[in-house]
C-alpha positions in Angstrom: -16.0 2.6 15.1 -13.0 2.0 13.0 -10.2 1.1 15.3 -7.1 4.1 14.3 -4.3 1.0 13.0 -7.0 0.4 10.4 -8.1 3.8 8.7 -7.1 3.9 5.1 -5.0 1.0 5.4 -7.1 -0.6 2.7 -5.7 0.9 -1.0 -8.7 -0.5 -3.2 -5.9 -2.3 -5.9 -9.7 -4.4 -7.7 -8.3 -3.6 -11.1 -5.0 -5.0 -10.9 -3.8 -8.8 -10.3 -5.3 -11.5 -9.6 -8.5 -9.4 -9.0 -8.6 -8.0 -12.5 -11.9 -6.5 -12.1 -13.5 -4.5 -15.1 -12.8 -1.1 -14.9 -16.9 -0.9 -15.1 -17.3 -2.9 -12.3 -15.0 -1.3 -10.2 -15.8 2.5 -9.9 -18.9 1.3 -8.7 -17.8 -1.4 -6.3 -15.6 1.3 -4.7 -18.2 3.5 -4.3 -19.7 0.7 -2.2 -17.1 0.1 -0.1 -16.3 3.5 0.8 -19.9 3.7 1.8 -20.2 0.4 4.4 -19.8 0.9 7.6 -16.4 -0.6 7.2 -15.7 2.3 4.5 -13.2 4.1 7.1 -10.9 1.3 6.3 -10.8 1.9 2.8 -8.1 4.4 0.8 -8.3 5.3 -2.5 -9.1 3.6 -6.1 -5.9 2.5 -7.4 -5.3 2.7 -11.4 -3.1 2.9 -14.0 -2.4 5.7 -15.8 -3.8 3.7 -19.3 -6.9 3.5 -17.4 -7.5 7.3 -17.1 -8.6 7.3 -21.2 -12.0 5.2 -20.0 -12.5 6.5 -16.5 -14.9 10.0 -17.4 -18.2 8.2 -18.4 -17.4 6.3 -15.0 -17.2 9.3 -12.9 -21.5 10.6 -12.3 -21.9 11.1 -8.5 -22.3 13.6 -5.9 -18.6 13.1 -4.7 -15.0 13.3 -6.5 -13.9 9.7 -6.6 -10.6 9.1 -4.5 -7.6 8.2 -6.9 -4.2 7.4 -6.8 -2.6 6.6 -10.1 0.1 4.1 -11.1 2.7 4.5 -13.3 4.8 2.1 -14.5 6.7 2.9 -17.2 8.1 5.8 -14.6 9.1 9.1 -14.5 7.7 10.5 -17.7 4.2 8.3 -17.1 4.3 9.6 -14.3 4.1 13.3 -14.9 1.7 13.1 -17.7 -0.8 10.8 -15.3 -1.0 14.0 -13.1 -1.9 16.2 -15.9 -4.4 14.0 -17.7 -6.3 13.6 -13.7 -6.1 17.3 -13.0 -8.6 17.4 -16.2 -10.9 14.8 -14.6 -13.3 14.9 -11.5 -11.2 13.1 -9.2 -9.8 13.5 -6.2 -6.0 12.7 -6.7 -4.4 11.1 -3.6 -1.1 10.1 -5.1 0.7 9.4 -8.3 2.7 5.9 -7.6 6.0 5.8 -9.8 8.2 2.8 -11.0 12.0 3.6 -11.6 13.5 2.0 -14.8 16.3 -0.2 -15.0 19.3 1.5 -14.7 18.0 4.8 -13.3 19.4 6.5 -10.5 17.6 9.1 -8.6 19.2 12.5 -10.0 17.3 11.3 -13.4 14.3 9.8 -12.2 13.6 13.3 -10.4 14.8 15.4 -13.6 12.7 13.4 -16.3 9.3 13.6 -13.4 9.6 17.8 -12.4 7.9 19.2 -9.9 4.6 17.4 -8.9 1.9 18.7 -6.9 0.1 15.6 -5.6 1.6 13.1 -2.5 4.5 10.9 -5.0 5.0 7.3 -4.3 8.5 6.2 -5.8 8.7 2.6 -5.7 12.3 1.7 -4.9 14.4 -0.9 -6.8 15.5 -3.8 -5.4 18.7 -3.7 -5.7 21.9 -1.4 -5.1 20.2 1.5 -5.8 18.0 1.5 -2.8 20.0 3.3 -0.4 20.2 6.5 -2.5 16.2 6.5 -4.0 15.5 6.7 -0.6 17.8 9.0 0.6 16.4 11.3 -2.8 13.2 10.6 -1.7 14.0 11.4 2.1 15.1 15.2 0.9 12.6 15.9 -1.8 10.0 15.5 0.8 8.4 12.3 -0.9 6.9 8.2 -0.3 8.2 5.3 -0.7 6.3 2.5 -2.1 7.9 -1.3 -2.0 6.9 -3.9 -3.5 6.0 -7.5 -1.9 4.8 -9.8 -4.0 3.1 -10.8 -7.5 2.8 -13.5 -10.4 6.5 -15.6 -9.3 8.4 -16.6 -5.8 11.0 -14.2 -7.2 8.9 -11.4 -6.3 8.3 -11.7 -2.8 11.2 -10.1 -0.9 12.1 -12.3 1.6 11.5 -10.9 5.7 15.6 -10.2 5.8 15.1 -8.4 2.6 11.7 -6.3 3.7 12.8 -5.8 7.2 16.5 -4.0 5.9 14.3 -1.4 3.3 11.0 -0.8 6.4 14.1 -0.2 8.8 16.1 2.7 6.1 12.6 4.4 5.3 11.8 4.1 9.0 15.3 5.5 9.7 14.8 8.2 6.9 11.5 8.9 8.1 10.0 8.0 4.8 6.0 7.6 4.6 5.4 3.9 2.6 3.1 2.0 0.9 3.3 -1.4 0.3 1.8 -3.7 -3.2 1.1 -6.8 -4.0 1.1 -10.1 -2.8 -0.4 -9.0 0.2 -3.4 -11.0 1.0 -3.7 -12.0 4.5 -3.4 -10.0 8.0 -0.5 -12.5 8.9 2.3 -14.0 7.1 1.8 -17.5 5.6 1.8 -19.8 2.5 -0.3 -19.8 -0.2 -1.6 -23.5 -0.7 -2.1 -23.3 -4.2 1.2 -21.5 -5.2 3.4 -22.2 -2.1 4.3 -18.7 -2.5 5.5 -17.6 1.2 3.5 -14.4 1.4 4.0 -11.0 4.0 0.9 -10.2 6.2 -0.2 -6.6 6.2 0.0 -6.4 10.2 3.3 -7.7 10.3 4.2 -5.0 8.3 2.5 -2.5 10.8 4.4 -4.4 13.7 7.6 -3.8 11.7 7.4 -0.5 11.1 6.6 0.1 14.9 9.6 -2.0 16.0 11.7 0.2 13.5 10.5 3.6 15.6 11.4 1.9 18.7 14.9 1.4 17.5 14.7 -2.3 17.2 17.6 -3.9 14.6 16.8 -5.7 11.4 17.3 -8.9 13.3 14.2 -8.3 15.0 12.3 -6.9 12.2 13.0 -9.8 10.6 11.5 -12.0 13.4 8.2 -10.0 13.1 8.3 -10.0 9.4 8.7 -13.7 9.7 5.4 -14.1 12.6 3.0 -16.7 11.8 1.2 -16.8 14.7 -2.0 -15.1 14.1 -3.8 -14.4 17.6 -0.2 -13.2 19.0 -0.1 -10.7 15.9 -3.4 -9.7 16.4 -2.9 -8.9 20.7 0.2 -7.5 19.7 -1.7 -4.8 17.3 -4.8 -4.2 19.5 -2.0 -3.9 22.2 0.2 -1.3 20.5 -1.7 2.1 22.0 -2.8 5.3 20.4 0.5 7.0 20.4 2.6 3.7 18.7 -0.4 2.8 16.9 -0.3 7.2 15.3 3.2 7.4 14.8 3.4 3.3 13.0 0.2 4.5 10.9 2.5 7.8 9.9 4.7 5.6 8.5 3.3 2.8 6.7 0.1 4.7 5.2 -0.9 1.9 3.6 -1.3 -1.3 1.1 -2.7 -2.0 -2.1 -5.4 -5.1 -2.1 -7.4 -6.4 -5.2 -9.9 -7.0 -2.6 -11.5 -4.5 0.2 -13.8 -7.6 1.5 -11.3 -10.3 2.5 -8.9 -8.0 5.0 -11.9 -6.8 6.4 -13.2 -10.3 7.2 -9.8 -11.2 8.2 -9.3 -8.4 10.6 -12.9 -9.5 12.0 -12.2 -13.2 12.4 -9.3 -12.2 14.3 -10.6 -9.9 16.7 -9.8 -6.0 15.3 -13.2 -5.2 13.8 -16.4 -5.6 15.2 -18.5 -8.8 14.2 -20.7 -5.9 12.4 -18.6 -5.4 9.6 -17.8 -9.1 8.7 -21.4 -9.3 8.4 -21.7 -6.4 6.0 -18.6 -6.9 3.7 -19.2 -10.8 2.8 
């Protein structure tokens, strides 16, 4: 059994960086993963919207394939993603939109019009933050931040994460997070020397947020390297923290479904089972 921290926490992000998997080799893989017995952990296919041209011949099986769609050329995209995958045998989880330089909220919201799949609006880091998500907050919508990629530059640093999961936390504002995460726990990437967010920390975060905890202290727990402590500290949180966290931060986007899974085994969360299955 799936423990409940770690149901579609899993966004399957193969096609993007530093993954890149084929497009042909990734429908299928997903199919695969959704069908282990570790597939509870596992959310939906993430593409972008340029890939919805090639996806039809991809699409033969008994079940809609899960989606959510990227857009990040933003508001426009955005809208026309949704209409090209209402045309297409998918199931459409979400449509996750960038903002463009220089545009505030009242615009970004005009040029998109109403959408009728879950919106991810992935909020600028920089002075507009506050108001994206207090647009987002009162249209009804998600957040989606982003923690990492290709340079240092793009890893917010813990005091920088822990100040936008405390306003969306504060806003009650469902999240995702993207990129850059690729471990359970915070730590450094040898090869790069990249400092880079773990996904539980995140979790941890956003349950310190609910509990009224200041940035201060999100920022310690962003900041957490300790592994096994992390770990106890997640398999310690309780149904009722662990529902309400998991309401919050729905989930993040990996290139691979295989190494969290083996992670979250090594260190305790899964059973030995599905480290078995998914290597």
């Amino acid at each position: 059994m799936i423990p409940a921290f770690a149901r579609g926490l899993c966004d399957d992000a193969a096609v993007f960086p530093p993954g890149l998997a084929p497009l042909t080799e990734a429908v299928p893989a997903h199919r695969a993963h959704r069908s282990a017995p570790y597939g509870e952990v596992v959310g939906p296919l993430v593409l972008p919207a340029s890939a919805l041209d090639d996806l039809p011949p991809l699409l033969d099986g008994p079940d809609p394939i899960a989606l959510s769609v990227t857009a990040p050329g933003g508001p426009c995209e955005a809208a026309k993603a949704v209409a090209k995958a209402a045309d297409l045998p998918v199931d459409l989880r979400g449509v996750e939109a960038a903002v463009p330089a220089g545009m505030g909220p009242e615009e970004f919201f005009r040029v998109l019009g109403p959408v009728d799949v879950p919106l991810y609006v992935e909020v600028p880091r920089d002075e507009r933050r506050p108001a994206m998500i207090a647009a987002i907050a009162a249209r009804g919508h998600r957040a989606k931040f982003r923690t990492g990629g290709v340079k240092a530059s793009m890893y917010p640093p813990p005091e920088e994460l822990a100040a936008a999961i405390k306003a969306v936390v504060d806003a009650r504002v469902p999240f995702k997070a993207t990129a850059g995460l690729h471990h359970a726990v915070r730590t450094t990437d040898p090869e790069t020397g990249f400092h880079q967010h773990g996904f539980l920390n995140l979790l941890l975060a956003t349950d310190a947020a609910l509990n009224g905890r200041p940035v201060a202290d999100l920022v310690a727990v962003l900041a957490d390297r300790d592994a096994p402590a992390v770990a106890d500290r997640v398999a310690d949180l309780g149904d009722a923290r662990t529902a309400a966290a998991r309401a919050l931060f729905l989930s993040f986007g990996t290139c691979s479904i295989t190494e969290p899974v083996a992670e979250l085994t090594d260190l305790g969360l899964l059973r030995p089972v599905f480290q078995e299955t998914s290597r």
